[in-house]
N, C-alpha and C positions, 0 to 999 in steps of 0.2 A: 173576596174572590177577584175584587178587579188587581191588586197589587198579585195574585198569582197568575192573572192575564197578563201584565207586566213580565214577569219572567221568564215564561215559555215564549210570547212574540220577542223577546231579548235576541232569540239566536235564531229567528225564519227570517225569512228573506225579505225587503223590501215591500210593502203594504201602500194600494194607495188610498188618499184620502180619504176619499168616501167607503170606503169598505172597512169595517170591524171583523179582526176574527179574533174568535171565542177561546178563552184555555183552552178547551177542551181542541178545539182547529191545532190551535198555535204546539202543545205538547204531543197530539197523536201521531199525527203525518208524519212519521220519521221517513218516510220514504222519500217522499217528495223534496220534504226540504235539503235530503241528502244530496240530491240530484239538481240541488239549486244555490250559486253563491251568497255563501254569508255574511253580511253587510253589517258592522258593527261602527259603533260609536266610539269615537277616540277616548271616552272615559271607561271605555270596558269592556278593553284589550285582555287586561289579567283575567276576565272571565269568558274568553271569546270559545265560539264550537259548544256553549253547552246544549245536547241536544237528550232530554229526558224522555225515554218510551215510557210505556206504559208499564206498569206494575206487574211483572209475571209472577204466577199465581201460582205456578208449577215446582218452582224453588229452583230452575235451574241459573245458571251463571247467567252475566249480564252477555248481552248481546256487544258485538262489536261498534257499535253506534251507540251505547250506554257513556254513560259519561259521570266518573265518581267523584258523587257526591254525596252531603246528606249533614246533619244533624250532630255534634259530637260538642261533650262537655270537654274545657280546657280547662286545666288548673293555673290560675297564675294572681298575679296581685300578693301586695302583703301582708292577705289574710292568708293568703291559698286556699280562695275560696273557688268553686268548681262555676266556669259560666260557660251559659250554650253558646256554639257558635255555629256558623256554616262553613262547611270544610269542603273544597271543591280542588281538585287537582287538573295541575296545567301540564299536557304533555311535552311541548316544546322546553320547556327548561327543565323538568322534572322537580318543579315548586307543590306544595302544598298549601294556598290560600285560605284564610279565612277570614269572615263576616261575621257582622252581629245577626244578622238575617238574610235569608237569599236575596229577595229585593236588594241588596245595598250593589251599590255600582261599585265602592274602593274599599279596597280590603285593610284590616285590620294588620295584618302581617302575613308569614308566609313564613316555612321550613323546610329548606331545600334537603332532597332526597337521595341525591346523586350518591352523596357521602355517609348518606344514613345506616342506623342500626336498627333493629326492633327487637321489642322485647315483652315479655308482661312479668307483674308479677303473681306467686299464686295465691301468697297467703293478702292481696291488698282488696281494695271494692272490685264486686264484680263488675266487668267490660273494662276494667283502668287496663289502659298497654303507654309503653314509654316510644319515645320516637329522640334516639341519641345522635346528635350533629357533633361535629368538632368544637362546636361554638357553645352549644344548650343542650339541655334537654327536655323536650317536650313532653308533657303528663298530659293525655288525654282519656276520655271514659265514653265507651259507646254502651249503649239502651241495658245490651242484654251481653252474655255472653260468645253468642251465634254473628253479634253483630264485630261483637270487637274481632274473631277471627277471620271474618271476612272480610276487614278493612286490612287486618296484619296482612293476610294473603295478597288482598289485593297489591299493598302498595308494594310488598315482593316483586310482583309479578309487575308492574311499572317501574321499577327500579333495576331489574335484568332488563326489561325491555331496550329502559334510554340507555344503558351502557352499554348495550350488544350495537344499537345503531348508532348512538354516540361514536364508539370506535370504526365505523366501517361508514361514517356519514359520507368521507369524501369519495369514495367507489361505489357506494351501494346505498343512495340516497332513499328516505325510507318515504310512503305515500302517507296522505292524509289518513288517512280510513283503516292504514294496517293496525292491530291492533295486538293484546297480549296472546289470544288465542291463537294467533298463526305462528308466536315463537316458539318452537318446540324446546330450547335448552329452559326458557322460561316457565313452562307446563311442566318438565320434565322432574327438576331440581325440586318443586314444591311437592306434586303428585306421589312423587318417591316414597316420601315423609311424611307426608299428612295428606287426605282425601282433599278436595275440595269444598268448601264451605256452600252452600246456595245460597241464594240473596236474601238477606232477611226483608220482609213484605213490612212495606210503609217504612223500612230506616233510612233506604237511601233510593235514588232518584228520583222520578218524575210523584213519586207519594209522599217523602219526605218534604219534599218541596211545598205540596198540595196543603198539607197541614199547618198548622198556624205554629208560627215561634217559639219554644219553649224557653218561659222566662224571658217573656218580653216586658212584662210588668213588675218584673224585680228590678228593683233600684239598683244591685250590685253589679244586674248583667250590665252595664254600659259601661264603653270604655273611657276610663280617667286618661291614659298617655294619650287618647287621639282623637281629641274632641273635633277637631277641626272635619277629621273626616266623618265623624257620627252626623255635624252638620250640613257635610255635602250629602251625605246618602240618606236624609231626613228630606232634605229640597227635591232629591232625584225620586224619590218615591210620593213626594204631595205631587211632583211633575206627571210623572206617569199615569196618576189616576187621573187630573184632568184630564188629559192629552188624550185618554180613554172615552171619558166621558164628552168628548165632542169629538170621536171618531166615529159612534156609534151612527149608526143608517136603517135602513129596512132591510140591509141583507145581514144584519145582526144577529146571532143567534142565543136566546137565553139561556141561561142557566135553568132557568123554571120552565121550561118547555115541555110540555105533556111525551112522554117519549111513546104514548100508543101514536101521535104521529108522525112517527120515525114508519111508521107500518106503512102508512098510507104512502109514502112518495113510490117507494118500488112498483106498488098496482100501478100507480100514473101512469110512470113509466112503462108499463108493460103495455099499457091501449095504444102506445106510438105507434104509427105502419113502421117497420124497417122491410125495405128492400130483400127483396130476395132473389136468389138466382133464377128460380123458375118467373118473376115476374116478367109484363109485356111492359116495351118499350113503346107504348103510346103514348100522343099527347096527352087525350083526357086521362090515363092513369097517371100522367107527370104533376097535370097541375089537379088530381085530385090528391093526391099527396101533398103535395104544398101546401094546397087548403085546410088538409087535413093537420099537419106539421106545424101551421099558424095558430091551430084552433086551438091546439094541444096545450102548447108553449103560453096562449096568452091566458087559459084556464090558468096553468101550472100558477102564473105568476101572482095573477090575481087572488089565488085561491092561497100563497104563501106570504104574502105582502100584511094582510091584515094579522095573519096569524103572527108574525114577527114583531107587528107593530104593538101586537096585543101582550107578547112576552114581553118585551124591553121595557114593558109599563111595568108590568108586574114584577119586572126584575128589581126596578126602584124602589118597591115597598119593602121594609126588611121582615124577614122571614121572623114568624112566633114561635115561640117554645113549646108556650104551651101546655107548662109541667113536666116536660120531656127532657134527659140533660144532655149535657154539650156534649157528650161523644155520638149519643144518637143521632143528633146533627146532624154532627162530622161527617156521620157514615149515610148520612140522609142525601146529603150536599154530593159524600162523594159520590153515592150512587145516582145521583144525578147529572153529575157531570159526564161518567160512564155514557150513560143514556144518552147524552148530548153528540158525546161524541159519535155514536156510533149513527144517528142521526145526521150529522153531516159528514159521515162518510156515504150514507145510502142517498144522500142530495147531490154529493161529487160524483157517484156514478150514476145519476140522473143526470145530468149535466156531459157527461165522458158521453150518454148512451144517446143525448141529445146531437151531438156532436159529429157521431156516428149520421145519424141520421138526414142530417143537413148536406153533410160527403154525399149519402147517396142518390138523397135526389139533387144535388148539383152535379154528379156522373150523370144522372140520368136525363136532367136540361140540356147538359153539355150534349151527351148521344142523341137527343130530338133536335137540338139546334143542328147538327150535323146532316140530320137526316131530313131536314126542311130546308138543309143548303144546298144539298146534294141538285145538279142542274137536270139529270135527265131520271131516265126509270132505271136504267144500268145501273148506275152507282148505289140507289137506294135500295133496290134489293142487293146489290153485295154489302150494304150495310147491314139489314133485314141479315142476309145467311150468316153474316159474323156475328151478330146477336146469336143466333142459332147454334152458331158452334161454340161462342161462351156460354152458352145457357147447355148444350150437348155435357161440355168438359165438366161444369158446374153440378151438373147432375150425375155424371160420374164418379166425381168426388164425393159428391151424397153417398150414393149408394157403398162408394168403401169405407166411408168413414160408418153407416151402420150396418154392416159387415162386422167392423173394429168392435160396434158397439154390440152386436151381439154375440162376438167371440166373449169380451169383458162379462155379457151378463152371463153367460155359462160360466165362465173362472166365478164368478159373484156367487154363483146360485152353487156352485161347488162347496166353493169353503163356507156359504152359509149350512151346507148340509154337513161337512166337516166343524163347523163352530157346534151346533146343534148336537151332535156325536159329543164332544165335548163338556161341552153342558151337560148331557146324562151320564157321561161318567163325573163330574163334579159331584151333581147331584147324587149317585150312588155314593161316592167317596163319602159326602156332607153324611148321608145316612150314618153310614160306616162309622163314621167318628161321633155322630150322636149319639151311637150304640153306646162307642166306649166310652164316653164321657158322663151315658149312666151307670156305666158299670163303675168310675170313678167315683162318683159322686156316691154311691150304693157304699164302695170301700171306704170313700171317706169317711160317710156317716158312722158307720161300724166304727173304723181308727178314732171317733171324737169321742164316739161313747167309750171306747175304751180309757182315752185320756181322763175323760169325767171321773172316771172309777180310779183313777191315780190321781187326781188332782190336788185332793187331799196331804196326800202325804208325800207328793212331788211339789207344792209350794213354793218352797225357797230354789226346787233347782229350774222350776222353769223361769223364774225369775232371774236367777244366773245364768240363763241358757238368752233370756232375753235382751239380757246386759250384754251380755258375749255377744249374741248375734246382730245388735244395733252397733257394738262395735267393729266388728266384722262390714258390716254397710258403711261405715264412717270410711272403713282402714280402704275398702274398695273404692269409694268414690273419691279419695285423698290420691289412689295408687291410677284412677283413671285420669284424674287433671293431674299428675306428674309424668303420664304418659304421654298427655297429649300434648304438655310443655315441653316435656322431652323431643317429641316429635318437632316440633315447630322450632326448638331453640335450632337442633339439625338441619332443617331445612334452612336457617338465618345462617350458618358455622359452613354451608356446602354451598349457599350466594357467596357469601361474603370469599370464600376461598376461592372460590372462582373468577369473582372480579377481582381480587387480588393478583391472581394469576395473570389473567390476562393484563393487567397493571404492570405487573414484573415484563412479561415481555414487551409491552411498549416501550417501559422504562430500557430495555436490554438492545431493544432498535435504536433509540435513541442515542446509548450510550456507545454502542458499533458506529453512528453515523458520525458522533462527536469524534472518537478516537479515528476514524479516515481522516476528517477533517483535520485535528491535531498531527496527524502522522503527515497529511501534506505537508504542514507548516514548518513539519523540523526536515524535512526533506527540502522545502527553501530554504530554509535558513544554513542546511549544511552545503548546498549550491552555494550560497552566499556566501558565506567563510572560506570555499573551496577557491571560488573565483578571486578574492581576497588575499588567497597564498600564493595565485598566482599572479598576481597585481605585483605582491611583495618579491617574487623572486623575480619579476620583470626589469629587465632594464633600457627598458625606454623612457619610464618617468623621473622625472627633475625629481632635485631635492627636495621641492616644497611638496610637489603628491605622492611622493616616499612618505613624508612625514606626515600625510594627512591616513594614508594607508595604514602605517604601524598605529596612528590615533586609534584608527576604528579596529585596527584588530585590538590591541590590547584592551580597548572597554568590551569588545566581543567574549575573552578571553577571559574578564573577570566576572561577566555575568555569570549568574548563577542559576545553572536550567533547573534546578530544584525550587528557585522562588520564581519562576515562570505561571503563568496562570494556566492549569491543568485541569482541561476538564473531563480526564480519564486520571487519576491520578498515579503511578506507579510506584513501584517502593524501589530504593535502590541497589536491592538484593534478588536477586530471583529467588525460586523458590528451595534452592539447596544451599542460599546462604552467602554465595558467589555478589561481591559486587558486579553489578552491569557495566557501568566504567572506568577505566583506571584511572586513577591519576598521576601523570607525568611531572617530577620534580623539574625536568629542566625545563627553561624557559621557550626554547624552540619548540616543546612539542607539546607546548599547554595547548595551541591553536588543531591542532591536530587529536591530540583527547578531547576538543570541546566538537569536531566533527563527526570521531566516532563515536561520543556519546548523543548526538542528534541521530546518528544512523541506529543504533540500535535501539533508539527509544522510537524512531519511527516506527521500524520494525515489530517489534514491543506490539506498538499498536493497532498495529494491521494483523499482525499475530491474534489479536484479540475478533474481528472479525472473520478467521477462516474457518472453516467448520471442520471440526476434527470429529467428525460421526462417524464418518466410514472408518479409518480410524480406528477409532473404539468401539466400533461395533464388531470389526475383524478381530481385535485383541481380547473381544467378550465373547464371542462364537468359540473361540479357537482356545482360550484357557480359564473363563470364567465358571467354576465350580469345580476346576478337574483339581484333583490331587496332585501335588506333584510327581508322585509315584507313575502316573499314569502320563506326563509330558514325553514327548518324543522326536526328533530330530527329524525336521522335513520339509520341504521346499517352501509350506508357506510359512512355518515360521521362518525360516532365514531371510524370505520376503519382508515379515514383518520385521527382524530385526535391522535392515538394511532402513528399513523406513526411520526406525525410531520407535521404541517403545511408548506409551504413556506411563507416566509416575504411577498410577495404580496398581501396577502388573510389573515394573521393573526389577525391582528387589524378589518378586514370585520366580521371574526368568531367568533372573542371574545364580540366583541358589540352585536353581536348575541345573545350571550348565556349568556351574562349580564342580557338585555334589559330582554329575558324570563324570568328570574327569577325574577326579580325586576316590572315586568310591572304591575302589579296590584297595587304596593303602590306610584312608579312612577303617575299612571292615577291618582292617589287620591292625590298626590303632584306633579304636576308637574316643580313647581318653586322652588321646595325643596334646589339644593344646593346655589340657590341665597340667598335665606332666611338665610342660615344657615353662609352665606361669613359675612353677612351684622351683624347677631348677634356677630361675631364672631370681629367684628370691631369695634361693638360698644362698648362691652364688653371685653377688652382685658386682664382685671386682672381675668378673671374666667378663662382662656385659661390652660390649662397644662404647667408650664414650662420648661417639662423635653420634649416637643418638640422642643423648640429651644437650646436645647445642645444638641439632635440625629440627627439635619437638618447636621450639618458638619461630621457627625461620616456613614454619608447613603453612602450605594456604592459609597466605597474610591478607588476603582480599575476601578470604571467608570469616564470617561473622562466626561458626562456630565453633571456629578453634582459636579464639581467643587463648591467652593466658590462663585465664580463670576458666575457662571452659572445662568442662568433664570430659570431653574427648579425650582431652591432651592425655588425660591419665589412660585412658583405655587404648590409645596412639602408643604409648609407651609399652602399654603391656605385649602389644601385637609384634611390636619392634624386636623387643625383646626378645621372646619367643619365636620366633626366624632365625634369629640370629643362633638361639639354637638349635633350631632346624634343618640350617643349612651353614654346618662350618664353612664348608668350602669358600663359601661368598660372606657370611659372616651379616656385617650391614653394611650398604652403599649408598651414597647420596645417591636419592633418588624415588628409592625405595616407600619414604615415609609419605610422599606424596600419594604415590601408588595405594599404599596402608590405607590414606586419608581419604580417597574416593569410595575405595572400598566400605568405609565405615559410614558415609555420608546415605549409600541406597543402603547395604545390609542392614545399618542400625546397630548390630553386634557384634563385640570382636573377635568372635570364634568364627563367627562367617566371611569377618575380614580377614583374619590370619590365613585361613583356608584358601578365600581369593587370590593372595598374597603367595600362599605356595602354588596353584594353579597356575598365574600368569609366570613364571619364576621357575619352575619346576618343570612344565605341560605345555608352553603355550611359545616362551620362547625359546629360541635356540640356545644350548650349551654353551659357556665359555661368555655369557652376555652381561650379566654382574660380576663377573672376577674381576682380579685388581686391574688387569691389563687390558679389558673390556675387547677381546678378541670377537668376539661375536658382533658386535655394535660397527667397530670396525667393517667386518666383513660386509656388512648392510652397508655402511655408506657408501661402498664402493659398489657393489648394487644398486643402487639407487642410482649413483652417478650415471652407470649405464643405461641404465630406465627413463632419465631425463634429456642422454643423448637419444634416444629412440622415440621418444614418446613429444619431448620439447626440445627439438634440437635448432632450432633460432634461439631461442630463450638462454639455453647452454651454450652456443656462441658467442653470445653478448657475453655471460657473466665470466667466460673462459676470458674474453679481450678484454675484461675490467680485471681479472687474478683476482674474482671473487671463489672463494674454497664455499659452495654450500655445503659442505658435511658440518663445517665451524655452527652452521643454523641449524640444521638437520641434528646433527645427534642425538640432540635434547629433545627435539620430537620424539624420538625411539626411544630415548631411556624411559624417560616417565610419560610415552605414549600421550602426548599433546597438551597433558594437564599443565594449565597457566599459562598457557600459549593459545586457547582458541575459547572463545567463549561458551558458559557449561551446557546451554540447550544444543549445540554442536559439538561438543566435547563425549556429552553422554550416548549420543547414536552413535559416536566413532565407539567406543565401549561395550555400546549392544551388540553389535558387526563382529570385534574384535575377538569377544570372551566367543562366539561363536564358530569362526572362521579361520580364526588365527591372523597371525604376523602379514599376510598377506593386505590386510585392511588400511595398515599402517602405512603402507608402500602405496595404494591406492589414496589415500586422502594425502598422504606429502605431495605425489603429483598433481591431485587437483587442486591443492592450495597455489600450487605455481602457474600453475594454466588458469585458476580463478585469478591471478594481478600480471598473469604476460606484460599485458599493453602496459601498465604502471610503471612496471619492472625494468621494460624497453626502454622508458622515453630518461631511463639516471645514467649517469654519467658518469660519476662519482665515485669511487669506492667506498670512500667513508661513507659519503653518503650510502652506499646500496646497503652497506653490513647494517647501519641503524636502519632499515629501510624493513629487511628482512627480518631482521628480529622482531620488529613492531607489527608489520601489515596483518599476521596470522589474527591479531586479537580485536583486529578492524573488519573483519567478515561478518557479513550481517544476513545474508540470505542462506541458511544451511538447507532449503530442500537444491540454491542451485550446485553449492558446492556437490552433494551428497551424485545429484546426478553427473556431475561432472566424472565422479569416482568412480562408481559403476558403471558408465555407458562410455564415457567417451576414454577414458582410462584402458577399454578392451581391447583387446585379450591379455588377461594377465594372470596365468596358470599357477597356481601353487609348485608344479611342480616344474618351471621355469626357473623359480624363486630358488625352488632348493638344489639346483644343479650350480646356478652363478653364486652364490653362498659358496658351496660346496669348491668352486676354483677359485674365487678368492681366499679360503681358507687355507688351503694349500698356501696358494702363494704366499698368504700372510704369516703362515709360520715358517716359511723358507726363509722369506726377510727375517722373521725375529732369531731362526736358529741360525741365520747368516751375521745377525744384529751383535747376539750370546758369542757368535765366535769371536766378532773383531773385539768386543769388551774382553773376551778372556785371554786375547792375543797383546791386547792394551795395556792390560793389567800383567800380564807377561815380559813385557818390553819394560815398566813403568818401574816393576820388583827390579830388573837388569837394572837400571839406569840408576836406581837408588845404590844397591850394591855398589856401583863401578864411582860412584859418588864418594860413597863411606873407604873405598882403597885409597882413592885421589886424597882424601884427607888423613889417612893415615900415613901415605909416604909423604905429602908435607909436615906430620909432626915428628917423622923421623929427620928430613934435611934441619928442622930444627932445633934439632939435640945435636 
């Protein structure tokens, strides 16, 4: 019992010398010591806070001040032989400690939790449960079955606890004392699954403890790897019991202490005077109080000094058996200790009530010393009436408080008349069912004696009935412990997923903070190279830092941003296959593709930090579940198309708005691009040649249309079939681009072909792929006007450099931007476009020019502007500013603006070409003359020369 005194004073507070307190002191008081700092020994840190209550008897869950621990068999050794140890869990790291015995100061080892798994198995000893780390796995065995699920749970339930606070320690730092009970996701997640376990009695805390070692005297329990520490915790437990044995005093309480006088201290206590409101404030009632209050006190002490003195004697003899065996002891010992305890609780509130006492006649010295200070008769009787009116107020308060107490005894005396009511319908019920239980009993006997009378010649089957039925109890009891594993493996699969989750999104902040942090870097670094280009076309510097500038660019220029250290990493294809950066064969614009490839990988990564929810919560409201059948044309899609679609919904939207455009000649052909494969195969000398030299020359920077790739065949088929679809235009460069994008969201080539006749057929103007590209034409002289209107500085420069932009523009219109603007910009000019029309087109050429004004401004050059322009489009890196550029600052740009100036240029343009047609026919007119008049001149020279 003293090494169990040892363990409970381990975690109270501070004791001085001359005073001993008892286990039974040291482990009850959970209150007090709560309320008081824990003062621990640098050797037994790893077991600090243990604070063991008492045994509840009720079965309910541990209190918040319980502290898990107790008793558990480990398996380990290269026998794998099962040994006890003591298992006590640390809440600041989320460790699991263990000991040979609780006494030991330093632990044997430890099994961190943070990362744990649980498990049991069903068919292995009963209480075995496994405890899986990254590192080990731990095989342990608690007593009973009840015990092993209540450890599983617990450590559940400490293992969401530290990873909920764990994650939020630095905003929402957690208190001493919180515990599993107040975390609801932690109650939550297990309750769902499995009930609660209740504490099994005597396996873990403050009883576990109380009980003596199991397998202390087995040889195999001690540990072979850590003898050094078996030796410290063999020295700290001979310490402790001396240390005990010359703390002990007269205020000692024993173990063997008669607990009938536990009875006695409360009467003491009751003969005290305490003070009362109604008492007088005299002297001789002051100091007959006092006298009385000495007399008390020095009885009390006198009358407890021998009695203590006479236990701690008897405590040193050791207790007989007697014939009686050790567990009745045990249970002798603990019920003694019980006793003890509850004995110097009833001495602490002697003590509290002594306390009390001493207050009140020190209030009441102090008010007589006042009133013997007091100098005349005035003041002490207004002393005298203020007694009076505290004693007035004092008794007021009496009287409501039993008022209170006689409201309570009628509530009392109610529901006792209501319990009572109760009780005779019990008792009536009780009848009732004894009735039928002889009437059971009545039909039993009858059904046995009928059995009697079959028994005979039912032998073998109730013998198979009894086979069957003990099976039947097997097959249930096998179907309830796979039930309840079922349950629990559940509740371990809905933790585990949970803090996995929450794991993904730390990791997902993490990896957002990284890629800002990355996307700054290539944003200096393309500052850097910028400032660089301008170093190099400076001429203010010598030839020596010319040459020290071309140094650093061209080692700039050969790094390789692919073997940079990334710690977002990206690929260098987006997601439809497009490379992100070109590369530049010449040498002057290597430094410049190593810019734009910084800009768009910045970008890239900032991309990765925006939230695209709203977003895709607008594109999920608005078309997720509908049929297509049921889509329809309306401000907020065109809203959404203006924005950008997401890939999920792309290929949905665009089939959409094919299909409407096309459905009428579709219903009147519906076999159309079969028809057209099949013409197109059987006839393969009418086929356009110059489609099979553009099939390798189609998006060369997409990874999917390799050579080998299977597009290229299904690119061919599309071709083809157009080409008989529409003699008129036949094929044009251009086209298969067009094809290729199509095929890239459709996915199939009957949805491309179709695209292909929509934007061609539906979407642009007449005369736009014919040989003489009269439509295209017409646009760019459109345009030019748009650009005097809209950027008319911009169009003054490039008029005073005799830069022609339609030479750049064309190509935008023909194959509408593809391989001119990078594809996550490319595909929202296409959502806008398949929607809106030829209008879209006209809107982003002008915001591409108004997105590089100032660039555009400060060239001088011609040469230089024409490679200037050609290049800049594929250097745009911000498409939500371009996009607003197009729509907002771009307005007012009416469709049917578009098709009036169309409409006068077209005119004019065939004036010029039938003006063009006449001077050739006039040419060729003159040309026929001239030859004739040629071939007479040579004939009357072969007549002079006859």
């Amino acid at each position: 019992m003293e090494s169990e005194g040892s363990l409970c004073t381990r975690s109270s507070p501070p004791i001085p010398p001359d005073i001993h307190i008892s286990p039974a002191d040291g482990c009850v008081d959970s209150n007090e010591t709560q309320q008081k700092s824990l003062v621990q020994s640098d050797g037994a840190q790893k077991k600090e806070n243990i604070q063991i209550n008492p045994a509840q008897t009720d079965g309910t869950p541990p209190s918040s001040s319980t502290k898990l621990c107790g008793y558990l068999n480990k398996q380990g050794g290269p026998l794998k032989a099962w040994k006890s140890r003591w298992f006590t869990y640390e809440e600041k790291s989320c460790q699991l400690f263990y000991y040979r015995m609780a006494q030991d100061i330093n632990p044997l080892g430890k099994v961190d939790l943070s990362r744990a798994t649980f498990s049991y198995p069903l068919q292995g000893e009963e209480g075995t449960f496994h405890i899986q780390t990254p590192e080990r796995t731990v095989i342990l065995k608690a007593a009973n079955r009840d015990a092993q699920m209540y450890w599983l749970q617990q450590l559940q339930l400490k293992r969401a606890l530290y990873r909920e606070q764990h994650s939020r320690h630095q905003s929402l730092p957690r208190a001493d004392n919180q515990t599993l009970d107040s975390t609801p996701s932690a109650n939550n997640s297990t309750a769902d699954f499995l009930p609660m376990v209740k504490t099994p009695s005597g396996l873990v805390g403050e009883e576990a403890a109380s009980l003596p070692a199991p397998g202390v005297k087995n040889p195999l329990n001690v540990s072979i790897k850590h003898p050094l520490i078996e030796l410290q915790n063999t020295m700290y437990s001979l310490l402790c019991r001396q240390s005990q044995e010359i703390r002990e005093s007269v205020f000692h309480v024993d173990d063997d202490h008669n607990p009938s006088d536990t009875q006695k201290t409360p009467s003491k206590a009751s003969t005290l005077p305490v003070p009362t409101p109604g008492s007088s404030l005299t002297p001789e009632s002051s100091k007959a109080r006092c006298q009385s209050l000495h007399e008390n006190l020095q009885g009390q002490c006198l009358s407890t000094v021998p009695q203590n003195r006479k236990s701690s004697k008897e405590k040193s003899k050791p207790p007989e058996l007697k014939g009686a065996n050790a567990f009745e002891h045990t249970s002798h010992l603990h019920q003694e200790n019980l006793s003890l305890a509850e004995e110097v609780k009833t001495q602490k509130e002697l003590v509290v009530l002594l306390h009390k006492v001493v207050e009140a006649a020190q209030l009441e010295k102090c008010t007589f010393a006042q009133f013997l200070a007091a100098e005349g008769e005035q003041e002490r009787l207004e002393l005298l009436r203020h007694g009076e009116r505290r004693m007035a107020k004092m008794q007021h308060h009496i009287e409501s408080l039993q008022l209170e107490n006689e409201t309570l005894q009628r509530d009392l005396s109610q529901r006792d008349a209501h319990v009572a009511e109760l009780q005779e319908s019990v008792q009536l019920l009780m009848q009732k069912n004894q009735a039928k239980q002889e009437v059971i009993l009545k039909l039993s006997e009858k059904l046995a004696a009928c059995d009697a009378n079959q028994q005979s010649t039912n032998g073998l089957k109730s013998e198979t009935f009894k086979h069957l039925a003990l099976e039947n109890e097997n097959l249930k009891d096998d179907l309830k412990a796979y039930t309840i594993q079922n349950k629990f493996l559940n509740s371990e699969i809905y933790q585990l997923t949970t803090l996995w989750r929450k794991s993904s999104e730390q990791e997902k902040s993490l990896m957002l903070k990284c890629a800002v942090l990355e996307a700054s870097n290539c944003q200096m670094e393309s500052r850097y190279l910028g400032i660089l280009q301008k170093l190099q076309q400076s001429k203010e510097l010598n030839s020596e830092q010319r040459e020290e500038v071309k140094k650093v660019i061209k080692d700039s220029v050969q790094a390789d941003l692919n073997t940079a250290i990334k710690l977002n990493p990206i690929s260098d294809y987006d997601e439809f296959g497009f490379k992100i950066a070109i590369d530049y064969k010449a040498e002057d614009l290597k430094l410049l593709a190593k810019i734009q490839a910084l800009e768009i990988r910045s970008q890239n990564l900032l991309k990765q930090e925006e939230c695209d929810g709203p977003l895709l919560a607008r594109c999920t409201q608005l078309l997720f579940g509908r049929p297509e059948e049921e889509l329809s044309s309306s401000p907020e899609l065109k809203s959404l198309l203006r924005t950008g679609l997401p890939r999920e919904y792309r290929a949905k939207v665009w089939h959409f708005m094919i299909h409407t455009r096309t459905r009428e000649y579709r219903e009147r052909y519906p076999d159309r691009y079969q028809e057209l494969c099949e013409k197109s195969r059987t006839s393969p000398h009418l086929v356009p040649r110059q489609i099979q030299l553009d099939l390798d020359r189609t998006l060369t920077n997409n990874q999917h249309f390799s050579p080998s790739s299977s597009l290229i065949t299904q690119l061919e088929r599309v071709l083809q079939a157009f080409s008989w679809q529409k003699p008129t235009v036949g094929y044009v460069q251009g086209l298969n681009r067009l094809a290729a994008i199509a095929l890239l969201v459709l996915q199939k080539e009957e949805d491309a072909f179709w695209c292909l006749v929509a934007i061609v057929e539906y979407i642009m103007p007449h005369d736009y792929y014919t040989k003489d590209l009269l439509g295209c034409q017409a646009d760019q002289r459109v345009f030019k006007d748009l650009m005097w209107e809209k950027l008319p500085r911009l169009m003054a420069h490039l008029e005073a450099q005799r830069v022609d932009v339609s030479l750049i523009t064309v190509e935008w219109f023909l194959v509408l931007f593809v391989e001119s603007l990078p594809s996550r910009i490319l595909f929202k000019i296409w959502d806008a476009f398949l929607y809106e029309g030829t209008k879209v087109i006209f809107r982003y050429a002008l915001a591409l020019f108004k997105y590089r004004e100032e660039h555009i401004l400060k060239i001088h050059d011609s040469v230089e502007m024409y490679q200037y322009l050609r290049l800049f489009p594929n250097t745009i890196a911000d498409g939500r500013k371009l996009t607003s550029i197009a729509f907002n600052d771009m307005n007012p740009l009416p469709m049917k603006l578009l098709r009036n100036r169309r409409a006068v240029h077209m005119e004019r343009l065939r004036a010029e070409m039938k003006e063009l047609e006449n001077l050739q026919k006039a040419y060729e007119a003159e040309h026929v003359q001239c030859k004739e008049k040629e071939l007479d001149t040579l004939a009357s020279e072969d007549d002079e020369d006859v």
